[in-house]
N, C-alpha and C positions, 0 to 999 in steps of 0.2 A: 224824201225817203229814198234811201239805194235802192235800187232793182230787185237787188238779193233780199230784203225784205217785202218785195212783192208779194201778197198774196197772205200774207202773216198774220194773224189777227192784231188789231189795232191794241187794245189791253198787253200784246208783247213785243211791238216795236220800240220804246223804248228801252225794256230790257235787253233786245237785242242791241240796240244803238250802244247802249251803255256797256256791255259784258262781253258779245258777241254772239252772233246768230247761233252757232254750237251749241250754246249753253242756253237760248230758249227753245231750242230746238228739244234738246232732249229733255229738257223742264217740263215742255207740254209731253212729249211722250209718257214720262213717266209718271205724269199725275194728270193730265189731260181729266176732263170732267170731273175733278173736283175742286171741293176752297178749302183753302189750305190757313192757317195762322204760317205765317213764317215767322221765329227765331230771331231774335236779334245776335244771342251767343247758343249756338245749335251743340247738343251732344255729340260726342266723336260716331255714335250708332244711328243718329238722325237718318231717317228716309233719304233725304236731300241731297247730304252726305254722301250716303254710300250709293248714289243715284248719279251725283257730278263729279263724286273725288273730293277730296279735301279741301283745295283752294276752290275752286269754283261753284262748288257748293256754301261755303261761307262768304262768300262773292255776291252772291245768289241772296246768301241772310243777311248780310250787310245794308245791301242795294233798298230789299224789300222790307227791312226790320221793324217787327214788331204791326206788320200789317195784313191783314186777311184777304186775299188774294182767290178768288176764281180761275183756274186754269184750263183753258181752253180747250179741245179736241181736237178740230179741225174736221171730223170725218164728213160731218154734213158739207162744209168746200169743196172738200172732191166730189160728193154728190152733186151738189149747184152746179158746179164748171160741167162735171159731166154732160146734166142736162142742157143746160146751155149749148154747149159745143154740137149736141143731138139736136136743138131746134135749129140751129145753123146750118146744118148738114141738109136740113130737110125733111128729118123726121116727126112723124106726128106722133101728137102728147101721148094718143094709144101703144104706140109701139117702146115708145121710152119709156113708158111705167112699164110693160113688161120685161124689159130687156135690163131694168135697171130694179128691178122688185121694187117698184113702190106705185101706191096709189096715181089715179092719173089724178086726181083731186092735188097731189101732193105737184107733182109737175106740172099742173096749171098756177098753182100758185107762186112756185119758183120762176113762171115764164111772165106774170103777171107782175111780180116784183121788180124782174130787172127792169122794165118797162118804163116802169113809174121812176128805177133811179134813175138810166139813163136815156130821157128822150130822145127820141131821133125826129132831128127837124124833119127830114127828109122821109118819113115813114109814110107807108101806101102813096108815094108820087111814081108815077111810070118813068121811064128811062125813054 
């Protein structure tokens, strides 16, 4: 995966691979949390359309045609990295749910999560 797809949701890394990151970039912007039918031959007034431009939005219905599609948000990611980056720093789960409005139920779960993806061999050993 390039770099520049870091962070992307997995459901638009190949669209990105294929079309170019531009164009699933503003794909989830502009229809982010919803599913969508996509068009195999879209109206010239299609949402999509007048969301990508003419080539790129039939680019867009070519690629995905005739398939019902979920399109991501992303906004909870910036939440996650947030928190994360907050337990890093040093902060506790009390202060990052205030400073981030959300439950500290919600930030233990998120800190509980990354845990379980990535183990750390080296977790609780003294230096």
């Amino acid at each position: 995966m390039s770099p520049d797809l870091d962070g992307l949701p997995d459901s638009l890394v190949d669209l990105a691979e294929a079309l170019g990151l531009r164009i699933a970039l503003v794909f989830m912007r502009e229809f982010g949390g919803r599913e969508m039918r996509i068009p195999k031959k879209p109206g010239a007034d299609h949402p999509i359309l007048r969301a990508l431009g003419d080539d790129d939005g039939r680019a867009l219905c070519h690629y995905l045609a005739d398939q019902t599609v979920y399109v991501p948000h992303c906004r909870a990611t910036g939440r996650r990295r947030a928190v994360l980056d907050m337990i890093s720093a040093g902060k506790t789960q009390g202060r990052i749910a205030r400073e981030l409005k959300l439950s500290e139920r919600h930030v233990r779960r998120i800190a509980n999560t990354a845990h379980s993806e990535t183990p750390d061999l080296f977790f609780g050993l003294e230096d």
